[in-house]
N, C-alpha and C positions, 0 to 999 in steps of 0.2 A: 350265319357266320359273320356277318357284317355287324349285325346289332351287337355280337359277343364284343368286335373288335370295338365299337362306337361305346358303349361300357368301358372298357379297360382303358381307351384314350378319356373319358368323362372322368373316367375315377383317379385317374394318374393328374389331370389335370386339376382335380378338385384338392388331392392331397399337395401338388405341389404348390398352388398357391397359399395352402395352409401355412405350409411350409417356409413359403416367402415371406407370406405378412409376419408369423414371428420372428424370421430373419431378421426383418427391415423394423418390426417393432424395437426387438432387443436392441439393432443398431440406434437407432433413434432414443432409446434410453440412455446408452450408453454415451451419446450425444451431451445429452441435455445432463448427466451427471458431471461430463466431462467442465462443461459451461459453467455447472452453481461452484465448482473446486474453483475454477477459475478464477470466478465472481468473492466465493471467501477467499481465497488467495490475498485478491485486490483490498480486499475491505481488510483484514490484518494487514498488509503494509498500510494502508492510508492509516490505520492507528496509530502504528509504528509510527510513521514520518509525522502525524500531528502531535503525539507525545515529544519526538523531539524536536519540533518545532518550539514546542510552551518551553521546553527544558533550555534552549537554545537564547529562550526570550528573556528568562529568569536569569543566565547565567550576565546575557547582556545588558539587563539593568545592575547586576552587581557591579559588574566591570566600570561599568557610568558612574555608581556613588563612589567607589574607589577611584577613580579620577578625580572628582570632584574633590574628593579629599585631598588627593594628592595635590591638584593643582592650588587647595585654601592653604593648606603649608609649606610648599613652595612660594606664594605669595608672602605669607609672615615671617621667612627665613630671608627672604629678600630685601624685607623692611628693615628688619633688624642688624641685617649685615651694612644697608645703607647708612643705617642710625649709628653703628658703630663706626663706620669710614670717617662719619661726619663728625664724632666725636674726637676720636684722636685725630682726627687731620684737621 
């Protein structure tokens, strides 16, 4: 009768640790799925935020030659308005 019972505890204990490891297996995949989502997540915004960085860069060397300009014709309007003071006065 004992060996019946030492059976039924060896088999119960055999099936439930089967049991466990693919518990803990499935856990652990679903882990490590969770991590690489995580990881593309990251890697899509870092593109994001590098594309508008270049975009951000382009936008502010326009800005710069349109000063530039601005400020060589404001200069030439300057002169000319000088040159005109100096001619009637």
């Amino acid at each position: 009768m004992e060996s019946i019972y030492t059976v039924l505890i060896t088999a119960i204990t055999v099936l439930g640790s089967t049991s466990a490891w693919r518990y803990y297996e499935k856990k652990s995949d679903a882990k490590k799925e969770g991590e690489m989502q995580y990881r593309y997540d990251c890697r899509d915004r870092i593109a994001k935020l590098e594309a508008l960085l270049e975009e951000s860069g382009r936008e502010k060397e326009s800005m710069r030659k349109t000063i530039l300009d601005l400020s060589t014709k404001v200069a030439e309007l300057t002169t000319k308005i000088e040159f005109l003071e100096k001619k009637r006065g």
